[in-house]
VOGU-3710 file (C-alpha; in Angstrom, 3 decimals, decimal comma):
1> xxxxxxxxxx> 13,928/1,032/18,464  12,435/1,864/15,091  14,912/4,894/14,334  12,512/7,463/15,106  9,752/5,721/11,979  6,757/7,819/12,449  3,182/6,563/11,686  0,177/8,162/10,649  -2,996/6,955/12,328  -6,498/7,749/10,945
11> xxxxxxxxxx> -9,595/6,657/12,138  -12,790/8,565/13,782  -13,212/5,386/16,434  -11,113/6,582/19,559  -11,231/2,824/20,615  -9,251/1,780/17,524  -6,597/4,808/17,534  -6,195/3,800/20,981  -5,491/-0,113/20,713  -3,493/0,471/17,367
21> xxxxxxxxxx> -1,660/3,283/18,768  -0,550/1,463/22,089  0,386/-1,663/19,678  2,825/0,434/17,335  4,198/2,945/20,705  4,857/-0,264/22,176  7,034/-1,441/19,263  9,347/1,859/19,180  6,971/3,255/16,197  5,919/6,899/16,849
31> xxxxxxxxxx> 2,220/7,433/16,086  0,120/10,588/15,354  -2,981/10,318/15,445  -5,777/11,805/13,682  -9,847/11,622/14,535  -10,798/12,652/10,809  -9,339/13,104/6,920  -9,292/16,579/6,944  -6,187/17,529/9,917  -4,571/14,418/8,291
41> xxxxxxxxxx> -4,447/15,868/4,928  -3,215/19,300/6,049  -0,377/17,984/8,195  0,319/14,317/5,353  0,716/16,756/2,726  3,406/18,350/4,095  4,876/16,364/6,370  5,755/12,089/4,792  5,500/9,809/7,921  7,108/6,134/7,300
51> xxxxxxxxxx> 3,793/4,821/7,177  -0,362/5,959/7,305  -2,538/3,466/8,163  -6,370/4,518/7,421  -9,783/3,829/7,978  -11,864/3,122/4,884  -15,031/4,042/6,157  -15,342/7,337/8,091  -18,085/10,146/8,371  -16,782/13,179/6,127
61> xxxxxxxxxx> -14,160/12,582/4,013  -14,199/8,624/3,497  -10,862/6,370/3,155  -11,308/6,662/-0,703  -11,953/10,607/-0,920  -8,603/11,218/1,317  -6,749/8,735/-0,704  -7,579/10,717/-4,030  -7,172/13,749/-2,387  -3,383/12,335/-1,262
71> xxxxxxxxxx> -2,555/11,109/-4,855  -2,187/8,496/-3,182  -0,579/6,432/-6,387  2,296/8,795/-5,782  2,571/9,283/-2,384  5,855/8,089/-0,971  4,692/6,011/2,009  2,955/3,104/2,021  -1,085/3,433/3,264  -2,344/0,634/4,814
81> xxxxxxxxxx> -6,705/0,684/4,744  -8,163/-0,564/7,831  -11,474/-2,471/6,399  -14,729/-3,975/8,176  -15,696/-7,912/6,851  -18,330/-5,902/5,057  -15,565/-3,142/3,329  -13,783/-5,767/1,524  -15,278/-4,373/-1,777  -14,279/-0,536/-0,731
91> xxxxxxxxxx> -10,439/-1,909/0,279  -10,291/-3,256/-3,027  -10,984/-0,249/-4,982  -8,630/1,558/-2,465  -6,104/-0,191/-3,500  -6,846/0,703/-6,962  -6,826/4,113/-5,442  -2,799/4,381/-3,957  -3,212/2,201/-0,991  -0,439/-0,172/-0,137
101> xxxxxxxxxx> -2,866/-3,360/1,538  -5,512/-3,268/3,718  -5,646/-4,809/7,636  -8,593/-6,878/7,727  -11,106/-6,393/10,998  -10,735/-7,960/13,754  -6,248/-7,207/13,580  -3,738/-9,780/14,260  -1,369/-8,041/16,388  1,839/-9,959/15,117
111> xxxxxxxxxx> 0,920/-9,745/11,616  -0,296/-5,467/12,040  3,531/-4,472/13,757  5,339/-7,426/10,833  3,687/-5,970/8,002  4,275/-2,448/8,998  7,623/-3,233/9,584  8,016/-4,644/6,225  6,248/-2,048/4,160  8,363/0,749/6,105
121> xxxxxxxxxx> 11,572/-1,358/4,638  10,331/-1,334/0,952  9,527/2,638/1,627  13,368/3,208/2,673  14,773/1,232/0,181  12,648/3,404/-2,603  13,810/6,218/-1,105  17,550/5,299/-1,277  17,002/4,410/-5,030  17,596/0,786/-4,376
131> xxxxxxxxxx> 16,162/-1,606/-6,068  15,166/-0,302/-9,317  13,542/-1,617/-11,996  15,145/-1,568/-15,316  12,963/0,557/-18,152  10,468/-1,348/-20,349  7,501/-0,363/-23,204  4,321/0,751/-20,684  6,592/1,117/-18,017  5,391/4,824/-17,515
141> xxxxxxxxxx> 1,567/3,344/-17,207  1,859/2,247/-13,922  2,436/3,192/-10,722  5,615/2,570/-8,748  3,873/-0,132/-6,872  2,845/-1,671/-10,118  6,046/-2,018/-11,312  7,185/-4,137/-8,343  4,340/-6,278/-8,599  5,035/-6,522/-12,310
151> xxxxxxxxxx> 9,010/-7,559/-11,527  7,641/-10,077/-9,181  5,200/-11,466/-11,985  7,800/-11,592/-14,338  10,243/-13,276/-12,021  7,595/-16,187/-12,143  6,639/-15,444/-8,786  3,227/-16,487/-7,958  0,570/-14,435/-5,596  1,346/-15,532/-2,538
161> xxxxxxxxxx> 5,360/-15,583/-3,626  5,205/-12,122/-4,305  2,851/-11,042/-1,729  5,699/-12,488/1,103  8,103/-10,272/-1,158  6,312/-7,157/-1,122  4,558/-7,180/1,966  1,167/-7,244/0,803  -1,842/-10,071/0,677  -2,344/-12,284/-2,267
171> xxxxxxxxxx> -5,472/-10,945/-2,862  -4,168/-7,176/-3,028  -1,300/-8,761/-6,171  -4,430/-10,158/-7,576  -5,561/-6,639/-7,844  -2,353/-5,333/-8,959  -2,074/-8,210/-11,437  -5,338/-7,352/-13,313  -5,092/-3,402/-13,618  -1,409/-4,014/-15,025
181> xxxxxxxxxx> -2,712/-6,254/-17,368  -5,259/-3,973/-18,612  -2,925/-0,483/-18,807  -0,224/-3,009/-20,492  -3,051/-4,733/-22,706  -1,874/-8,118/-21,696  -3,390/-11,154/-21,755  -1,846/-13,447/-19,131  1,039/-13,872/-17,421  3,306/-14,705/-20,368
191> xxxxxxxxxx> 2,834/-11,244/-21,845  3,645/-9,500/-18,835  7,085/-11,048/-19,135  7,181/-10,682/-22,681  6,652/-7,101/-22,396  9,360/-6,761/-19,349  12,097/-8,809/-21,634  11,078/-7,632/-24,637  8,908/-4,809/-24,718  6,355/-6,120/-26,693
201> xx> 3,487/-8,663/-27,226  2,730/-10,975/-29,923
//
């Protein structure tokens, strides 16, 4: 059992809520399920599940819109974006927007419930205060996800290294990787240690 870990489900396709939602109950998750943004924002905002996974594209209130609205760069749980081949573009600038990663149509059951399972684990230990990253020049530029990308970067970890280490695809560190490097005016790699060790660039 999954300690009573409580997940957020939002999409306006009942066919989706219901296969996801049968996948997670069937793993000990709890799952609450919402048909549109609006309910979800009312109940998210005062209530933190373990973990929301959301639709990107949805009549009303899209993916992006709910994930603004959410502040979603400061929300404690991780949001996982569920995107259409054709949304890749739109998953990318949610994660720009707060989200955690995105699930990729059509799911992979054993990667959905691993991946959950893992993101749920980084969300506890951040709530315990474990794990934190020591203070550096910029540090208060990015978000709390950035910073443990950045950690991993500086570790000499590469994509797909610290992708396995935080849970999330390659390709959602690559765009991690170059919005750090832009708030933190970096070049390449070797500045984003520099500034870590050192606080500074050359």
């Amino acid at each position: 059992m999954q300690n009573e870990r409580v997940i957020y489900l939002v999409d306006d396709d009942a066919a989706v809520r219901d296969s996801l939602a049968v996948l997670l109950s069937f793993e000990g998750f709890i799952v609450r399920e919402f048909a549109e943004g609006r309910s979800f924002l009312e109940t998210a905002l005062k209530e933190t599940p373990h973990c929301v996974i959301l639709d990107v594209n949805m009549p009303g209130k899209s993916g992006i819109e709910i994930l603004s609205d959410l502040d979603a760069n400061h929300y404690p749980a991780p949001i996982f974006i569920i995107s259409g081949q054709g949304d890749i573009p739109m998953a990318v600038q949610a994660i720009k927007n707060g989200a955690f990663d995105f699930f990729e149509k059509p799911f992979n059951a054993d990667t959905v419930i691993q991946r959950v399972r893992e993101s749920i684990d980084i969300y506890e230990k951040r709530q315990s205060g474990a794990a934190a990253a020591p203070a550096f020049a910029g540090q208060d530029l990015l978000t709390p996800r950035e910073r443990e990308v950045l950690q991993q970067i500086a570790a000499g970890a590469s994509n797909k290294e610290a992708g396995r280490a935080l849970s999330i695809s390659p390709r959602t560190i690559e765009v991690h990787r170059a919005r750090i490097m832009e708030k933190l005016g970096a070049r390449n790699a070797a500045d984003l240690v520099r500034i870590v060790l050192t606080g500074e660039l050359q």
